[in-house]
N, C-alpha and C positions, 0 to 999 in steps of 0.2 A: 625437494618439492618438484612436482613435475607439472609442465607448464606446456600450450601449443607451439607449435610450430612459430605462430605468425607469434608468440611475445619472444619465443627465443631468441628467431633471425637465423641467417645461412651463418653468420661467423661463428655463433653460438652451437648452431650446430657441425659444423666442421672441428672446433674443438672438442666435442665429444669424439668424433670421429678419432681423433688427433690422438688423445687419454687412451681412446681402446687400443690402435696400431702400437701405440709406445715406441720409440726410438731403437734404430739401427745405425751397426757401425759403416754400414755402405753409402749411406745417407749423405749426400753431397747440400744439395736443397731439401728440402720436404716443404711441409704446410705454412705459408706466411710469404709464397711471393708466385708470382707468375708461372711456375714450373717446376718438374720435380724433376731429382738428377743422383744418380746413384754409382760410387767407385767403378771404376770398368780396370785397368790396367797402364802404364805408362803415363802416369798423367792423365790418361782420358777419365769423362764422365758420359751416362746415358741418358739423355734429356728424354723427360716423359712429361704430355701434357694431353688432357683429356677436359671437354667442355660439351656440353647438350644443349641444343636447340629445340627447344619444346613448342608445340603449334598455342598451345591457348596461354602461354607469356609472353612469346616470342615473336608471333606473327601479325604485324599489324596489318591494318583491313587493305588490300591491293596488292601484299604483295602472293607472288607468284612461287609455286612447287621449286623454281627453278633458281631464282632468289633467295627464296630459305634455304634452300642446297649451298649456295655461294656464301653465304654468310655465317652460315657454321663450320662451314673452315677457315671464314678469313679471322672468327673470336678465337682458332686457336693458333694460327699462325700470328695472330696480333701478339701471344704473350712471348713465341719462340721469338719476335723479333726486338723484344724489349731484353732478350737478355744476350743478343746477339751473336742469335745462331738461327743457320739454317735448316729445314725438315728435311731428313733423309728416305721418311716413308711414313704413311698413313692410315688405320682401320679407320671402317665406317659401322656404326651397330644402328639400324635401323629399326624403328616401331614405328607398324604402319595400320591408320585404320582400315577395316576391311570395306570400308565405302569407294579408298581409292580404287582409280582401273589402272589399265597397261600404261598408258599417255602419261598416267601422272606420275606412274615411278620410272617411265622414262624423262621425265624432266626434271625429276630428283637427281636422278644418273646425270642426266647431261651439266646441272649447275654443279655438281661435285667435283664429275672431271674435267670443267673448265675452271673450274678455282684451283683444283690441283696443279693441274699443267702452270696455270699464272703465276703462282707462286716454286714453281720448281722440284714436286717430288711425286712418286706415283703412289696412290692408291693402290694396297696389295691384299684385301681382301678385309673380313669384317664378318655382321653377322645378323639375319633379319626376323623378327617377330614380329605378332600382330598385338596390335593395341589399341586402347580408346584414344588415345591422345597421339597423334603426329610428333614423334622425337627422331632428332636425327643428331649421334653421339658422335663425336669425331675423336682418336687417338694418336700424337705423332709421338715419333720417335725421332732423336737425334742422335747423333755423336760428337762430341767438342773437345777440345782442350780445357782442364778445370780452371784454369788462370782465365780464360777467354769473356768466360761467363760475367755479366754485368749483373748482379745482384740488386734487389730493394733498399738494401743497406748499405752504407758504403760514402753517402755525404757526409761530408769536413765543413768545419765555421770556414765560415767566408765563400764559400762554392757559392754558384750561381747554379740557378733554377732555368729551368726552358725547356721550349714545347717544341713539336716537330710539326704542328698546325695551328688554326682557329678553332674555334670551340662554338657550342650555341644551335647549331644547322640541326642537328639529330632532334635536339629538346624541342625547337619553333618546327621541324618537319612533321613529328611526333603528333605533337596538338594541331597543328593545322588539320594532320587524315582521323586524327582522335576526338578531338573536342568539336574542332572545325566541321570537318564531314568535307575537308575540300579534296577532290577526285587526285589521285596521285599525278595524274597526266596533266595536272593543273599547276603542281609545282614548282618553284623555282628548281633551276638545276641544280644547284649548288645543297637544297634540303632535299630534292628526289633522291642525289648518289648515297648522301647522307643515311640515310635512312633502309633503301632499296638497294642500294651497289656497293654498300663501304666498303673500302680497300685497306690492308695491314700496311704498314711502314716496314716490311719486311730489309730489302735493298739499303734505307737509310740504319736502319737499326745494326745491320752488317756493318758497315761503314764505320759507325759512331762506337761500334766495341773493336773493331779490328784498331781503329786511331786512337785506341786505350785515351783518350781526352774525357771520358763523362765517368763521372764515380758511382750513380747510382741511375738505375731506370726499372720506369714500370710503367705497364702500357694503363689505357688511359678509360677502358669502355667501362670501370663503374661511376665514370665521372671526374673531373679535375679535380674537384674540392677531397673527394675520397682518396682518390691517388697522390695527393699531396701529403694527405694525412699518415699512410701507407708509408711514404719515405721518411717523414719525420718519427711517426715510430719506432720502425724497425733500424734505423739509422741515430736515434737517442737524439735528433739536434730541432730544432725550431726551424720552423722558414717563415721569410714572409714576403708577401704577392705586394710589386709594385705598379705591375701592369696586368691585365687581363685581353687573352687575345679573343677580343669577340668577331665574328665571322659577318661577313656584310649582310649577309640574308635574318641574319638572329639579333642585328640591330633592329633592321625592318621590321623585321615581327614584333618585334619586344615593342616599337615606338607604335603600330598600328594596332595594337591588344593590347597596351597600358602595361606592359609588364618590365621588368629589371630585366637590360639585356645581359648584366650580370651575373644573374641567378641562371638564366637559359645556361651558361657559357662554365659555370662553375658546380652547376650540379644535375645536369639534364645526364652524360653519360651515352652508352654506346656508340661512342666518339674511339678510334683506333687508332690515335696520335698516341705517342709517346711523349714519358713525363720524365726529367732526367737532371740530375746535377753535374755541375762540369767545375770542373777548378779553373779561376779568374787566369793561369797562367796558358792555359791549357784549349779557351772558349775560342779562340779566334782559329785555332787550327780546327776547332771542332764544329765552326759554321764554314769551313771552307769543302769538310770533309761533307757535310748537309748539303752543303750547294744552293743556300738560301733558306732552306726549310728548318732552317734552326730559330728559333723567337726567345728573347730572355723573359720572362716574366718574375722574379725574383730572386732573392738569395738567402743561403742559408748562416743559421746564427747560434752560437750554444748556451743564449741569454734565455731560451725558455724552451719548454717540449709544443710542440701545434704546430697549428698556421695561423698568421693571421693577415691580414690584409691592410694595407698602408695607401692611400688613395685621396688625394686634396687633403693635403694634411690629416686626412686622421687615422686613426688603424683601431681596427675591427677581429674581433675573431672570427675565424672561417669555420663553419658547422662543420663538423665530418659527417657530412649528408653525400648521399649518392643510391645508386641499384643496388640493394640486400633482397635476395629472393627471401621469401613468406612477409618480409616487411612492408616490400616498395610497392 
């Protein structure tokens, strides 16, 4: 039966994708976690991650040529840092409407190579057409050790759950320039960066697999509730959320719009924390290794497959809601 796009959803269609490629014996990762990784020699693997930035999903109203540039490498530098590793180099394939001028794709240029430089690898060339829609594709390359690699899979009953931030600022920044109409310059800081400046966990994600302490991680930008869902999965265990770390600006919102600061913090999404399991033996070296930026928010359990949520006594299941492109 053939169906649109928007009943499929991006997972639906990625497993078609998935059926056609069919499996390779080089094949270290493939489809089903943050990145894709292929035998090289000695132990090593070749980390591949490729992500687009499209202008009419992607670009909310203020922000800037040079902004959209920064933020589509920090969504793929967000997933090499969830499985901790560093980008050794990076193409850029550009589609550009013919309405832009000089100015604007030098300030494409300039937010590229200052996101590259901040994150530590160079830019070494790519590839430019025109088109309706403003995209800006980004591809890195790495080199690892395969043991190095922290996977989606990989949480044990009894592990502990935890975040590498707050949650909530992206969803309450979102609606404020969306629903709201409130002027970006009007923002709090804390949902301006959110939204306009997000930053990867790169540095911390290094840290957290080099200190072999955390058993599974996966970065965080379809959403907490998703990416929770994502580890118990592909990992066969349940978890369940005893805490939620809501962000002080996404309480505010949530109390002055009548909304669940919960639901901001659990399924808003393009949020670039990391989501991670850690063994109870193993957590206290692995917040030292964080340097505070480590938050527990629950533990894992092999009593059932999900998430669900445990809160003033009661526990709830957690929707596996988040960002699916043709859905969301």
């Amino acid at each position: 039966m053939t169906g649109t796009l928007a009943s499929l959803g991006e997972v639906q269609i990625i497993r078609i994708m998935e059926r056609a490629f069919g499996e390779s014996g080089k094949t270290v990762v493939g489809f089903g976690d943050d990145v894709s990784a292929v035998k090289l020699s000695s132990g090593k693997v070749a980390i591949l991650k490729t992500d687009m930035f499209v202008g009419s999903t992607d670009l909310p109203p203020g922000m800037t040529l040079r902004e959209a540039a920064w933020k589509a490498v920090v969504a793929n530098v967000s997933d090499l840092a969830a499985k901790g590793v560093r980008p050794m180099a990076g193409l850029v394939a550009l589609g550009l409407p013919r309405s832009l001028n000089k100015q604007d794709v030098e300030e494409i240029a300039r937010g590229l190579s200052l996101a590259a430089k901040n994150y530590g690898f160079p830019l070494v060339g790519g590839d430019t057409n025109e088109s309706e829609d403003l995209t800006i594709s980004i591809a890195l390359f790495a080199v690892a050790a395969r043991r190095q690699l922290i996977l989606r899979r990989g949480a044990k009953n009894h592990d502990l759950v935890a975040v590498t931030g707050e949650f909530g600022s992206t969803s309450a920044g979102l609606q404020s320039v969306l629903r709201f109409r409130i002027p970006k310059r009007k923002l709090a800081r804390s949902l301006y960066e959110s939204v306009y400046h997000p930053k990867a966990r790169l540095d911390l994600g290094l840290r957290l697999a080099a200190s072999r302490a955390i058993t599974s991680s996966i970065d965080s930008s379809d959403g907490l509730a998703w990416s929770l869902h994502e580890l118990s999965s592909l990992s066969r265990v349940g978890i369940i959320i005893d805490h939620i770390p809501v962000s002080k600006a996404a309480g505010e919102f949530a109390v002055e719009h009548g909304q669940r600061a919960n639901d901001l913090a659990l399924y808003g999404g393009e949020e670039y924390e990391l989501v991670v399991t850690v063994s109870p033996r193993n957590y206290s070296k692995a917040c030292r290794v964080a340097k505070g930026n480590l938050k527990k928010i629950g533990y894992v359990t092999d009593e059932f497959r999900g998430v669900r949520m445990k809160l003033d006594g009661r526990v709830a299941d957690v929707k596996k809601k988040g960002w699916e492109h043709f859905r969301s």
